[in-house]
LOVEX-853819 format. One record per atom (N, C-alpha, C, O): residue in three letters; z, x, y. Coordinates in pm, whole numbers, plus 50000, padded with zeros to 5 digits. Layout:
alaZXY...
This chain:
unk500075095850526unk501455098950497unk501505108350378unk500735109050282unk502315113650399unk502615131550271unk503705122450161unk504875119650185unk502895119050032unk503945113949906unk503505126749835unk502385130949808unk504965132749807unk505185141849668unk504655136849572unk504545124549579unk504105144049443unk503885141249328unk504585133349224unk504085125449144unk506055137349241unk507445130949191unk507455115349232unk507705105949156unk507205114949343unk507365102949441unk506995095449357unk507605088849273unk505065097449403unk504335088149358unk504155080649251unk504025068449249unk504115093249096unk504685086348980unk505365080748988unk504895069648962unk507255078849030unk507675067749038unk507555051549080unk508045040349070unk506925056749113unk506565040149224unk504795031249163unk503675035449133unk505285021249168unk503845009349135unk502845011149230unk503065009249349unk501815014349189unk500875013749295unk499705002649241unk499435001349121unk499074994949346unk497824990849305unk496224994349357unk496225004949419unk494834988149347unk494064990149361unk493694979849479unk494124968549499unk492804986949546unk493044979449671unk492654962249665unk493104953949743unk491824959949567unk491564945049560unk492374937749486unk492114926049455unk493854946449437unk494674938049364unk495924936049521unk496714926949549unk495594949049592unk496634944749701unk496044933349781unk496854926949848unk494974930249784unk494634923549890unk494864907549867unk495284898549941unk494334907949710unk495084895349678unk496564891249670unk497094880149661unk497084904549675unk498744899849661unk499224896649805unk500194889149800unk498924899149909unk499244899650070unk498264891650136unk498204891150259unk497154882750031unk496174877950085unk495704882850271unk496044878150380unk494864893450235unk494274899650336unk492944903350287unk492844904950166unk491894904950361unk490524911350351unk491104930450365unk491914937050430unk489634933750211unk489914946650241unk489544950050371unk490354958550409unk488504947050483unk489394958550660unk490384951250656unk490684953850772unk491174944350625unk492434945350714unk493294954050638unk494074960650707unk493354955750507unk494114965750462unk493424980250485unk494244989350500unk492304983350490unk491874994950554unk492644997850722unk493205007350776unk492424989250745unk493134992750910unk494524995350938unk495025002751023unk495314984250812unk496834992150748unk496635003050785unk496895008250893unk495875009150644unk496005023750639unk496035031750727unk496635042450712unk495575029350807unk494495036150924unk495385037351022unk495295046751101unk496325028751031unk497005028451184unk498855032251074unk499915032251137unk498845034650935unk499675038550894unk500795026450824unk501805029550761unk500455015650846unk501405004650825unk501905002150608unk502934996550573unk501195006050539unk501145013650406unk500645027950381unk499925036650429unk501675024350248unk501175042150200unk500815035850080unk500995025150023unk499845053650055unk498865048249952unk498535065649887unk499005075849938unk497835065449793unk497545079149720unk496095077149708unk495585065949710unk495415088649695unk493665092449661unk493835095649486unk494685103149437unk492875088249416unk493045093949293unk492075102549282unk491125102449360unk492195112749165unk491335121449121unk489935120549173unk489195128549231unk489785106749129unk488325098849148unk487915099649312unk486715101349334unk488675098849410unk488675094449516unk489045079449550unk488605074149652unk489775073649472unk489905055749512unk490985056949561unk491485068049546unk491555049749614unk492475041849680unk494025035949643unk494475025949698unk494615042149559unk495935032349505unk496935028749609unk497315039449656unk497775015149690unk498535007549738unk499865013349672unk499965015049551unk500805015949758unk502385015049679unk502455000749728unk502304996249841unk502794993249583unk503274983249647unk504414976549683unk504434964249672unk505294981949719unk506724986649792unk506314983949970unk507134978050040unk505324987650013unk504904990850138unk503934976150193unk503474972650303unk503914970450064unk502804953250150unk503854948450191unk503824942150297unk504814949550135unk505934940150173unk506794941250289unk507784933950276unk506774948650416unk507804950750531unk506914941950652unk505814936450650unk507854943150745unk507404933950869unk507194949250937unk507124959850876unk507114946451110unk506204954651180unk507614968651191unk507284980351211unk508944965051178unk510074976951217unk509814985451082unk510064997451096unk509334981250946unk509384990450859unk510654982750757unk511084989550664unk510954975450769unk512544965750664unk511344957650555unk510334951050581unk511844960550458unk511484952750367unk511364938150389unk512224932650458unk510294930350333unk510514910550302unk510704912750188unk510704922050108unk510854902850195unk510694893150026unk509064887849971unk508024883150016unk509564891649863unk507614888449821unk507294870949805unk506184865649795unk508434865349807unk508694852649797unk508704844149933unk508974832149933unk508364852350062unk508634851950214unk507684843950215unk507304838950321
């Protein structure tokens, strides 16, 4: 997915082993997220991985849950 620069600064992102604990998932399953598009995410400088984490949180239409769900 194409996030502007603007975007991204705004928004929380995490590292993928902090998302995985927050959505309790194994990293492949959040790799396969990615993969099939179900989060967005940014490449850092480094090449790693940052999670918006805005995006763990929807069901399969794309609507937000509750993190409390």
């Amino acid at each position: 997915m194409n996030i502007s620069f603007v975007d991204a600064v705004k928004r929380q992102s995490v590292n993928l082993s902090t998302a995985c604990e927050m959505v309790g998932v194994s990293r492949r399953t959040l790799y396969n997220w990615i993969n099939a598009g179900k989060v967005e995410y940014v490449r850092t400088a480094g090449g790693a991985i940052r999670i918006f984490t805005d995006t763990l949180y929807r069901d399969h239409t794309g609507q937000k849950l509750s993190k409390t769900a």
